[in-house]
MIBA-667151 format. One record per residue (C-alpha): x, y, z. Coordinates in steps of 0.05 Angstrom, whole numbers, padded with zeros to 5 digits, always signed. Each point is the difference from the previous one (the first is absolute). Layout:
<rs>
XYZ...
</rs>
This chain:
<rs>
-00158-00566+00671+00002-00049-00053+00040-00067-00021+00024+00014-00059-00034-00027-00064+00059-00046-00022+00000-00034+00069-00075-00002-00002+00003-00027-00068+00051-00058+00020-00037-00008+00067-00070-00022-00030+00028-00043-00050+00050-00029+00038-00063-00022+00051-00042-00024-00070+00055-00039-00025+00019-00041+00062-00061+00010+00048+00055+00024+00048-00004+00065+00025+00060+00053+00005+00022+00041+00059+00001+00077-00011+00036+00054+00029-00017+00073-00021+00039+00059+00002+00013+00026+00070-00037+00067+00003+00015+00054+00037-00047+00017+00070-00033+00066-00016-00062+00042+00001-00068-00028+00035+00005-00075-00032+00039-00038-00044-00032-00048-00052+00013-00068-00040-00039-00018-00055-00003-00052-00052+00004-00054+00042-00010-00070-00034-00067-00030+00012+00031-00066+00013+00028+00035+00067-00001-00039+00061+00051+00026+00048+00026+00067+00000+00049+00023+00046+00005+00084+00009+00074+00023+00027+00013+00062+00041+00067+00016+00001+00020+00067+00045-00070+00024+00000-00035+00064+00034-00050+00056-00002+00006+00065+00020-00049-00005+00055-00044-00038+00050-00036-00043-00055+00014-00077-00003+00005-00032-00061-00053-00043-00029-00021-00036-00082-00054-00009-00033-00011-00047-00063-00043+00004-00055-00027-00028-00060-00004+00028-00072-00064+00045+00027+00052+00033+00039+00019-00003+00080-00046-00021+00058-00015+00029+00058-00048-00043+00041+00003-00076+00029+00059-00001+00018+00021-00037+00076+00060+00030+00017+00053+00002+00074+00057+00023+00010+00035+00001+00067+00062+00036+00022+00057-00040+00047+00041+00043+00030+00001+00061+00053-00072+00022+00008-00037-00061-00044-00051+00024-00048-00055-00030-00034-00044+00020-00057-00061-00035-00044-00027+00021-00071-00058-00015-00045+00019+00047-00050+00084-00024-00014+00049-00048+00020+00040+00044+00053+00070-00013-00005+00022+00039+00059-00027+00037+00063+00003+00066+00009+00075+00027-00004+00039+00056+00006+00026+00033-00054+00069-00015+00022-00019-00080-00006+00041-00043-00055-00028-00067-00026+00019-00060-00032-00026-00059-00010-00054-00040-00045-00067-00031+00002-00029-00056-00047-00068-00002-00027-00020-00064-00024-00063-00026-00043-00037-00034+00058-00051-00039-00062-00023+00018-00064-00053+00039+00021+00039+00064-00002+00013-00006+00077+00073+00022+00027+00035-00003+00072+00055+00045+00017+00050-00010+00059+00075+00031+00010+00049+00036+00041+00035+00066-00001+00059+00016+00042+00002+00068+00028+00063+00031-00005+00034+00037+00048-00044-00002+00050-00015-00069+00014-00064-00042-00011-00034-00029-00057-00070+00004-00034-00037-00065-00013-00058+00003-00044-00063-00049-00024-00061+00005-00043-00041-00029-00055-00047+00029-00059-00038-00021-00046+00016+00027-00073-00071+00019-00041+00043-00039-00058+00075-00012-00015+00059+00044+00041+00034+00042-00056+00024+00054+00046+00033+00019+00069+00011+00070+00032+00035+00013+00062-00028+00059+00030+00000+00038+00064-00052-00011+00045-00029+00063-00005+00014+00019-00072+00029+00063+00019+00069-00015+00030+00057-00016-00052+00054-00051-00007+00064+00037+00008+00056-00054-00006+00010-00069-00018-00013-00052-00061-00065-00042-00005-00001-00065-00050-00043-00058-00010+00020-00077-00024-00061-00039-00036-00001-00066+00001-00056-00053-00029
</rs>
């Protein structure tokens, strides 16, 4: 998904004019097939927030993001926990993501956000948040950090194992400098 080129437009001069940088919302998209992607996003990024509303798969896979650069999404460096509270507690590492959630069932609802944020100019970012789990109780809590071969551009939410789909819900992100 991409802001539209009006908004970008009025977004980068708006933050040349005044040295003040705006707050973004894209358009909600819909949670479906193996990942969902946001692109464009402004260089002068340094907090991004990522909003599940409602959100599932269709089977055991948790739910994890990745974020990229103009070269395209990466894959490796990443330090990366996420621990389920609630019932039987669950906890899961990564080098290879941000996991967003543990393993679920494919009955399992969630909503909820998490906030990366520019930890210096050196491309490094930190991630922390909380999803709710509906329905049955609990909540994930997740952590991280990565550092970026150059400037974020992108973010995809993705199941863990790239095979399981999203099958309900709305994901969004809000970019703030």
């Amino acid at each position: 998904m991409t802001r539209s080129r009006d908004l970008a437009d009025f977004a980068d001069s708006a933050a040349n004019a005044e040295g003040a940088r705006p707050l973004i919302l894209y358009t909600a998209q819909t949670a479906s097939g193996t990942s969902v992607d946001f692109n464009d996003i402004p260089s002068w990024a340094k907090r991004i927030t990522v909003i599940f509303n409602g959100v599932s798969t269709n089977s055991t896979s948790g739910i994890a993001l990745r974020i990229g650069t103009s070269s395209g999404f990466e894959s490796t460096g990443y330090t990366s926990g996420v621990v389920w509270a609630g019932g039987a507690n669950a906890i899961a590492g990564s080098t290879t993501q941000f996991l967003i959630t543990a393993p679920v069932s494919a009955s399992e609802i969630y909503s909820g956000s998490i906030v990366l944020t520019a930890f210096n100019t050196s491309n490094a970012w930190v991630l922390s948040g909380i999803r709710a789990r509906e329905g049955t109780g609990g909540a994930n809590q997740s952590g991280g950090a990565k550092t970026l071969s150059g400037t974020l551009d992108r973010i995809r939410i993705l199941t863990v194992n790239g095979t399981d789909t999203f099958d309900a819900g709305t994901i969004n992100i809000m970019v703030e400098g």
